[in-house]
Structures are given as C-alpha cells and as structure tokens.
Residue, then its C-alpha position, 0 to 999 in steps of 0.5 A: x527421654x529429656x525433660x523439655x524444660x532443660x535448656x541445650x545453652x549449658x556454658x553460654x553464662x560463662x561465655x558472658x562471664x569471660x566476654x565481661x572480664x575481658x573487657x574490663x581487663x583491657x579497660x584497667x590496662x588502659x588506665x593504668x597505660x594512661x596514668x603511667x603516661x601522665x607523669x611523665x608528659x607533666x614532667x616535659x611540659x615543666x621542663x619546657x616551662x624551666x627552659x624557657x624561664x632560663x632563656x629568659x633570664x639568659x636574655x635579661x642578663x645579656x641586654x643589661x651587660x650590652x646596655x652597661x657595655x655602651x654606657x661604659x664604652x667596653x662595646x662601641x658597637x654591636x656589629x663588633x661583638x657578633x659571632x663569626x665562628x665557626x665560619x658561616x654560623x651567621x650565613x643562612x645558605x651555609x650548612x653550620x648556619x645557627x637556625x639549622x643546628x639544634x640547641x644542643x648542637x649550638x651549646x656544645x659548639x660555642x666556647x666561653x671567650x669567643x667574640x659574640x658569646x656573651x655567656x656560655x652555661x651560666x647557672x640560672x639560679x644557686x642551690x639551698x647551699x649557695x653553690x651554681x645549680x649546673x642543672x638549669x644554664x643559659x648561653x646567650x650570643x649575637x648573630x649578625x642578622x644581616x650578615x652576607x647581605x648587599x645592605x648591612x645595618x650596623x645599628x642592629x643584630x640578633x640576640x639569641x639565648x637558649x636555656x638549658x634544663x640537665x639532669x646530670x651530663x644529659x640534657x632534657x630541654x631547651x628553648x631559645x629565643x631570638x630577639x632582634x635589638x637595635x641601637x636608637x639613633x638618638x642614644x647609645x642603649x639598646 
C-alpha cells in the first residue's frame, strides 16, 4: 500500500525548471542579436551622415568655382558647361537619363575633364599626415534641367554633387544633392 500523502506529479518541477530556462535562453539570444545589430546600424547612419557632409562640401566648393568662373569670364554661361555625355544623360525618357542611375553607377561613369564635370573624386578632407583622404570624395557636375524640352531657360541648370564615403575600393555610402541655380538677370553670379 502507498501512502496517500506521496504525490503522482514526480518530475513536473523539472518540467518548469526546463520551461524557465528556455525562455531566458531565447531572451539572452535576443539581446545579444539586438546588440550585435547596433553597431552596425550606428555605423550606417554615420556613413549617411559623412556622405551627405561631402556632397555638401562638394556643393560649396562647385558654386564658388562657378561664381569665380563668371566673375573672371572662364564661363560665360552656364548652359555651356552642361554635361552631355554619355548621350541622353540629360533626357528623362532616355535610359542612362542621371536620375535612373545609382550614385555609383553615376561616379563611375563620368570622367575628370568632361565638359559639365567640374570635380570628379575630389578628397573632402587631408589625413593627420597632410595627404588627400580618398576615403571621403565628391563628384559635382551640371545637368541641363531643360534639356529636350520645347522652351530652354538658358539662365539656369541643375547643380548635382554626390558624396562618396569608401572603405578601400568599396563604396559604403552616398548621398546627392541636386540644387537648381539660376543666374539673376541684373548680375552675372549664380
């Protein structure tokens, strides 16, 4: 005979035990997923943040070369200095039209001395030694905004500068700007 006072639920502690453990396993995967995670999101938004830095640098740099450039008389006008190649680049029904390509595939494509490009992978800023850091570039070229259009305002154009942030030959960000500018007609300054 058993004694009544033995209860037939031998082994349900350890049950709650392994219930217990397995949920605060899933937990500390979690945070460790979440943390691993962080950093790397961080690093993204600071490489954003550094593109769009050396765009706008890129931009600053363009708008005093152009308004130098009117002063001077090297640039007479600014449809002039649009970029053309590769043909249709400027046409929004082509297919190599600017706005349908990726920052990349717009860096890659353009070449230093092209009418239209006025920078092509300047460094942003020198290294503690002095030397151009290649690590953080701008490309800055025009686009005629009207180009293929009955009625063409020759006083204005698109200014477009992207900013490059690389790690080696690989690229981890970009960002571009596109601001239109437009000569005032009482003055020869963009």
């Amino acid at each position: 005979m058993r004694p009544t006072n033995q209860r037939p639920e031998r082994g349900s502690s350890l049950i709650v035990v392994i219930i217990i453990m397995a949920f605060m396993l899933a937990v500390g995967v979690a945070v460790l997923t979440i943390t691993g995670v962080a950093p790397k999101l961080s690093g993204s938004v600071r490489d954003q943040e550094e593109a769009f830095n050396t765009a706008e640098a890129g931009f600053e740099a363009a708008r005093i070369a152009i308004e130098q450039g009117l002063l001077n008389g090297t640039i007479t006008s600014l449809q002039d200095n649009c970029l053309k190649t590769p043909t249709g680049i400027d046409l929004p029904l082509d297919a190599v039209y600017f706005r349908r390509q990726s920052d990349t595939a717009l860096v890659e494509s353009l070449s230093e001395g092209t009418t239209g490009v006025l920078f092509k992978d300047h460094p942003f800023i020198k290294t503690t030694s002095g030397s151009d850091d290649l690590t953080r570039t701008y490309t800055v070229f025009l686009i005629d905004d009207e180009a293929g259009a009955a009625v063409s305002d020759p006083t204005d154009v698109l200014l477009i500068s992207i900013g490059v942030i690389r790690s080696g030959s690989q690229i981890l960000s970009t960002s571009r700007l596109e601001v239109l500018l437009g000569l005032e007609s009482g003055g020869s300054t963009p």
